[in-house]
N, C-alpha and C positions, 0 to 999 in steps of 0.2 A: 616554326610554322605557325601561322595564324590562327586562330580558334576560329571556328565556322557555328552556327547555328540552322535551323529550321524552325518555324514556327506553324502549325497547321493551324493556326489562325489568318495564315495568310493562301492557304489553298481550300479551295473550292470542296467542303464537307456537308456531308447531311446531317452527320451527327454533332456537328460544333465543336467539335474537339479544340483544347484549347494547351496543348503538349508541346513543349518548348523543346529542343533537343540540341544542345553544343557540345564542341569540344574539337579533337584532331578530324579534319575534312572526312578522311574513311571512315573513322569513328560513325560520327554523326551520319553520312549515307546509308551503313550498313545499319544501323536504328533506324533510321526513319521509314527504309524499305520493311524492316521485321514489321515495325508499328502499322504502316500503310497497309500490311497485308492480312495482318493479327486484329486490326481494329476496323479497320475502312476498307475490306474485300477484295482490297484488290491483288494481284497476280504481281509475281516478282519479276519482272519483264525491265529489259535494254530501256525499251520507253521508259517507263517508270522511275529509274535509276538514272536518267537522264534528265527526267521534268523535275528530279526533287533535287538532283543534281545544279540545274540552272535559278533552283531555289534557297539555293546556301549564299547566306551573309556573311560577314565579317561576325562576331560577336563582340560584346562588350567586355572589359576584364573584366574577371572574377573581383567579387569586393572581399576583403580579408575580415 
């Protein structure tokens, strides 16, 4: 399976957060949603896990 990423440099923050998060697609959702909710207020909701959802990229390999 692919490696996925999130970057909250590319979603709408007050606080500038600048947290990179890759790895397996679930992996990386189930992070982003703890972080999104832990750092940036917001609520563990279908929306949310949805909007960070349509915010996973491909990631770059890992460099050895």
């Amino acid at each position: 399976m692919a490696r996925k990423m999130v970057d909250c440099r590319t979603m709408p923050s007050e606080i500038n957060c600048t947290l990179t998060i890759a790895g397996e697609q679930d992996e990386v959702l189930d992070a982003a949603v703890a972080h999104a909710v832990a750092k940036h207020g917001h609520d563990d909701t279908a929306e949310l896990r949805e909007q960070l959802r349509a915010g996973l990229v491909d990631a770059e390999p890992a460099m050895a």
